[in-house]
C-alpha positions in Angstrom: 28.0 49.1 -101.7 25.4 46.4 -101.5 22.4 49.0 -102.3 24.3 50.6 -104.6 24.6 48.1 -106.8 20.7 46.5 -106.5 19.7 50.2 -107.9 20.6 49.5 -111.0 19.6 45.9 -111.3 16.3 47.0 -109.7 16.0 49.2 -112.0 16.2 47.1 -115.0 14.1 44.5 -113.5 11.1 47.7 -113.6 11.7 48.1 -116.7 11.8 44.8 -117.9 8.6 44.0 -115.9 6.8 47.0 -117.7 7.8 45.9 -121.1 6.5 42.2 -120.2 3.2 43.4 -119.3 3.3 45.5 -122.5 4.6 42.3 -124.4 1.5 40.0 -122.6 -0.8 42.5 -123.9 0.3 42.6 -127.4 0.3 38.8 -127.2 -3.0 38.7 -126.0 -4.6 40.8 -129.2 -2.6 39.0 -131.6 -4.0 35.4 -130.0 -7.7 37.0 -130.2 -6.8 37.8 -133.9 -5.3 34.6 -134.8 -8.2 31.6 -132.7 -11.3 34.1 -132.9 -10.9 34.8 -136.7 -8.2 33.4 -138.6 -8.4 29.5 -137.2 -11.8 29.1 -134.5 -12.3 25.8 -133.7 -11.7 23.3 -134.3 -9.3 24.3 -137.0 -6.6 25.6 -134.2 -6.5 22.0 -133.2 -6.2 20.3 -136.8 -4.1 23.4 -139.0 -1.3 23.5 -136.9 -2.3 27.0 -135.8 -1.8 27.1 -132.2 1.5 25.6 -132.0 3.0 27.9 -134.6 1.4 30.5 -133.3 2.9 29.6 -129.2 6.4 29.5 -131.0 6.4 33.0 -132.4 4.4 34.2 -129.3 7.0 33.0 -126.8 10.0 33.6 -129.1 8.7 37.8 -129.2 7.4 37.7 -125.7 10.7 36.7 -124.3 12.9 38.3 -126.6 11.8 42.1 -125.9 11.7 42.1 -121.8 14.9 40.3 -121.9 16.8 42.6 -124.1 15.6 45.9 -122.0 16.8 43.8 -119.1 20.7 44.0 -121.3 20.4 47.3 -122.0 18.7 49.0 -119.7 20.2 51.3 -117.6 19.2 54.8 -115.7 23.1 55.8 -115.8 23.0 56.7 -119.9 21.7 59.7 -121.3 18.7 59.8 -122.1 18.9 59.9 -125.6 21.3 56.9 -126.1 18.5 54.9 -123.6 15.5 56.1 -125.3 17.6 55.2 -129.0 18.1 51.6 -127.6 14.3 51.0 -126.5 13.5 52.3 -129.7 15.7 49.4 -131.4 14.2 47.0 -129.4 10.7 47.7 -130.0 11.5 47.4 -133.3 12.6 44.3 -133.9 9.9 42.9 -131.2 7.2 44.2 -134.0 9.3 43.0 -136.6 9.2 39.8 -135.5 5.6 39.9 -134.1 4.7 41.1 -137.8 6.3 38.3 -139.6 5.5 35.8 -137.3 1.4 36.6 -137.6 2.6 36.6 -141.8 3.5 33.3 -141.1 0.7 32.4 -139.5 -1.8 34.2 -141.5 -0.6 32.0 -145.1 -0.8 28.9 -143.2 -4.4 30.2 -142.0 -7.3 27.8 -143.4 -9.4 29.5 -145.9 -12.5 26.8 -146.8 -13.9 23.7 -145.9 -14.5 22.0 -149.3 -16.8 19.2 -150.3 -14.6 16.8 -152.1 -16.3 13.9 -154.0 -17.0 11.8 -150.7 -15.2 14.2 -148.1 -14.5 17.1 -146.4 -11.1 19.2 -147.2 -9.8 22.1 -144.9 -8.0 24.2 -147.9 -5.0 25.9 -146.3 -4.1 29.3 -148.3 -0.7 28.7 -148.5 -2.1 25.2 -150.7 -4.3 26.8 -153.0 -2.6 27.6 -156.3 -2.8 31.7 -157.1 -2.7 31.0 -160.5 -6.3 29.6 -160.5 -8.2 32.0 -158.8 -9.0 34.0 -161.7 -10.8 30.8 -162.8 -13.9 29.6 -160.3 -17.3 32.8 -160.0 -16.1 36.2 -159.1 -17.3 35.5 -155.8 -14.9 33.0 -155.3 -11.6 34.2 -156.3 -10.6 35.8 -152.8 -9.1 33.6 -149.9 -11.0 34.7 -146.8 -9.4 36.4 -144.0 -12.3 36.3 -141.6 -12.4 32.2 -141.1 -12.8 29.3 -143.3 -15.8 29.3 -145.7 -17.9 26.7 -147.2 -16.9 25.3 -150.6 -17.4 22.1 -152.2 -16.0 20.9 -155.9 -17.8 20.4 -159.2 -18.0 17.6 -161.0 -15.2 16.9 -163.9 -15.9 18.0 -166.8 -14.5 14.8 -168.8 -12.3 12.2 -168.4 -9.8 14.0 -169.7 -9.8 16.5 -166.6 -10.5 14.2 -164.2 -7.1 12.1 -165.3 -4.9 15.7 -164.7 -6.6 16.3 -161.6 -6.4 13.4 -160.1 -2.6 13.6 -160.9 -2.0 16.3 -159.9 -3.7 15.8 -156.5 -1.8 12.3 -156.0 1.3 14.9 -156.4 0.4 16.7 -153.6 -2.7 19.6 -154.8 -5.5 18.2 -153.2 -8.8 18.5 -155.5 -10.5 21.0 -152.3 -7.3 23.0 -153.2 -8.2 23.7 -156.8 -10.1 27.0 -157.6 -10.2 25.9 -160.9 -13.1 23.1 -159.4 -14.7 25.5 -156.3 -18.4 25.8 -156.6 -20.8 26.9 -153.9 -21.7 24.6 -151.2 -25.2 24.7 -152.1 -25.1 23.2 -155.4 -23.7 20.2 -153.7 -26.5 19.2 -151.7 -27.9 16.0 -153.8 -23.9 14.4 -154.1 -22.8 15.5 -149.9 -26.4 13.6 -148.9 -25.8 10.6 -151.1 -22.3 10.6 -149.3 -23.0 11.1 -146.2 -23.3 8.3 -143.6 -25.6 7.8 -141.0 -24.2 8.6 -137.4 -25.6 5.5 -136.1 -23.1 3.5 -138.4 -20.5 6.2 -136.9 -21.7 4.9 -133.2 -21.0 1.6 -134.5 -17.5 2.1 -135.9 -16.1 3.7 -133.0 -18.3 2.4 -129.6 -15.3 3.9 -127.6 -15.8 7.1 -129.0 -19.5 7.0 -128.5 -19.4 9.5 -125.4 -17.0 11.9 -127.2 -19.8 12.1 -130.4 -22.5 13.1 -127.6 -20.9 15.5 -126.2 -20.0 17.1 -129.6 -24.0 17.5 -130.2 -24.5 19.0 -126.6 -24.5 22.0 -127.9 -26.2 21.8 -131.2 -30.2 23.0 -130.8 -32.2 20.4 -131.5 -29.5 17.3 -132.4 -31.0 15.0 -130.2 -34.6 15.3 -131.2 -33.4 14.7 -134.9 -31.4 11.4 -134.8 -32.7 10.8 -137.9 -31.3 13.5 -139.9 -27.9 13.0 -138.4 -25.1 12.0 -140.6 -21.4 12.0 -140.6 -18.4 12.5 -143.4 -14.5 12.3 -142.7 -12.1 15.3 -142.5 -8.9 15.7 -144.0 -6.8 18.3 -143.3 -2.7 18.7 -143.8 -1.9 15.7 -141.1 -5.0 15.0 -139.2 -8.1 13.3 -140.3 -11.3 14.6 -138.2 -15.0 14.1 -139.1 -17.8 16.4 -139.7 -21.1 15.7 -138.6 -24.3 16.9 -140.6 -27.9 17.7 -140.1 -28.9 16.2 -143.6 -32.4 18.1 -144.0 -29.9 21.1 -144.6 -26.6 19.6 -145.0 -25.2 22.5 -142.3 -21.7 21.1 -141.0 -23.3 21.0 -136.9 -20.0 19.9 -134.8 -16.8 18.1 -135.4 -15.3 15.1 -133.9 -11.5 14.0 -133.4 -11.9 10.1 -135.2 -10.2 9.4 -138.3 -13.4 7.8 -139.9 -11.6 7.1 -143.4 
């Protein structure tokens, strides 16, 4: 009676097992999809990224092996099992597919020079509307990582006053196609802003080992103290700061201080 009854349940457990190997490896491509392109580092840790992305992950993962645990079962015919694997495959892709959607328009899309910061633009922020309006070049949100951006200047007071409302009601100024320029043309207005990391060092003495270990692995940082230089981050909830090699103003690492 005994091994009667552990054939079936034996046989369920297989099959669930199978599909949560299947499951892991779906997982796993969809993580290297979602950190390696649509948020590296360090914008998994300050977008919000990772932890939606763990929710849906675990939500699918479980969901699948545990329903082919319900429903499988060697006894039916073949057809009706197959049918019912079928159905649940289904809604595990449906609900992988709109759970990377999800994911993919809360991705980050640019890191934007903003006046006397940095801006991670999110594209579910940016207002569609306005992309016809910056250079050709710039009216597609990026689906292979953030890009480099920074803001033009306003073109009179009378645009500065909407803007600035506008951002005080939630747009931030990064998040404006309407102002996106190249990061190049910025150059003179980020170095003027910019702040020497010593001053950083200074701020934050606590932090001081943390700043280091950010440059480890930046060629040549510690031979160019000089050239060093820092601006805050602001991203949805978290305030970060960039630091900047200011003979080319290349972003070189990123820090976890809020130096506002």
């Amino acid at each position: 009676m005994t091994l009667t009854m552990s054939r079936p349940l034996n046989g369920r457990l297989s099959a669930a097992g199978i599909h949560l190997m299947i499951s892991l490896a779906v997982a796993a491509a969809a993580a290297a999809l979602v950190f390696g392109i649509w948020y590296p580092y360090p914008y998994r840790e300050i977008s919000g990224g990772r932890e939606l992305f763990f929710i849906v992950i675990a939500v699918d993962v479980v969901m699948g092996p545990l329903l082919t645990l319900t429903v499988f079962n060697r006894n039916k015919p073949s057809r009706e099992l197959r049918r019912d694997l079928a159905m649940i495959g289904l809604l595990q892709i449906a609900a992988l597919v709109y759970g990377l959607w999800t994911v993919s328009v809360a991705r980050p899309v640019h890191l934007v020079f903003e006046i006397d910061r940095f801006r991670v633009v999110h594209a579910i922020e940016v207002p569609e509307e306005e992309l016809a309006q910056p250079p050709a070049a710039l009216q597609h949100l990026p689906w292979t990582g953030p890009t480099l951006l920074s803001t033009r200047a306003f073109r009179n007071e009378r645009e500065k006053v909407d803007m600035t409302l506008v951002a005080m009601g939630g747009v931030p100024l990064g998040a404006r196609p309407a102002l996106w320029q190249a990061y190049t043309v910025a150059e003179p207005q980020i170095r003027l802003a910019a702040r020497p990391l010593s001053d950083l060092k200074a701020r934050f003495p606590a932090q001081v080992g943390l700043i280091d270990e950010a440059l480890k692995s930046v060629p040549g940082a510690g031979t160019s103290v000089m050239s060093l230089a820092y601006l805050p981050m602001a991203s949805r909830d978290k305030f970060w700061t960039v630091l900047l090699d200011l003979n080319t103003t290349k972003v070189i690492a990123f820090v976890p201080i809020d130096s506002f």
